[in-house]
C-alpha positions, 0 to 999 in steps of 0.5 A: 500500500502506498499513502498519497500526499496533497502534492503528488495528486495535485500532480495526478490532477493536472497530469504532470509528471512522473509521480501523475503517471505512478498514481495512475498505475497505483489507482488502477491496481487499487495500492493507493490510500490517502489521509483525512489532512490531505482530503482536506487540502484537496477539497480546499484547494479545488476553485473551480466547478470543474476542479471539484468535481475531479477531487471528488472522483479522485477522493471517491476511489481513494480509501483514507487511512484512519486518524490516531489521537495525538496522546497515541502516537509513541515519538521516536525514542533519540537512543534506539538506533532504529528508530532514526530519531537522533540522526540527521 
């Protein structure tokens, strides 16, 4: 599975770029999810008549990954060398 950010289906959207032509085979293929934030800034961002409708076409074939409250998710820990936390 592979999680969609605003950025790249803005790319999908206007059919540029390598990234529009990957999402294309990840939709087919039904490997592609998204995120309630991103949802947000593609509704938000959608001008015109046009643009909305094409969001919601795109959002309709996209499950959205379900949120987790803030208290439950663990920060990476800056002394366990797996978690990559203290390296830059």
């Amino acid at each position: 599975m592979m999680v969609a950010d605003t950025d790249v289906l803005i790319d999908y959207l206007q059919g540029k770029g390598p990234a529009a032509e990957r999402i294309a085979l990840e939709l087919e293929h039904t490997q592609l999810c998204t995120t309630a934030v991103t949802r947000f800034e593609l509704r938000a961002g959608a001008r015109s008549a046009r643009q909305q409708k094409l969001v919601v076409q795109l959002l309709e074939a996209l499950p959205c990954l379900p949120s987790t409250p803030l208290g439950q998710i663990e920060p990476p820990r800056c002394d366990d060398p797996s978690s990559n936390g203290g390296s830059r």
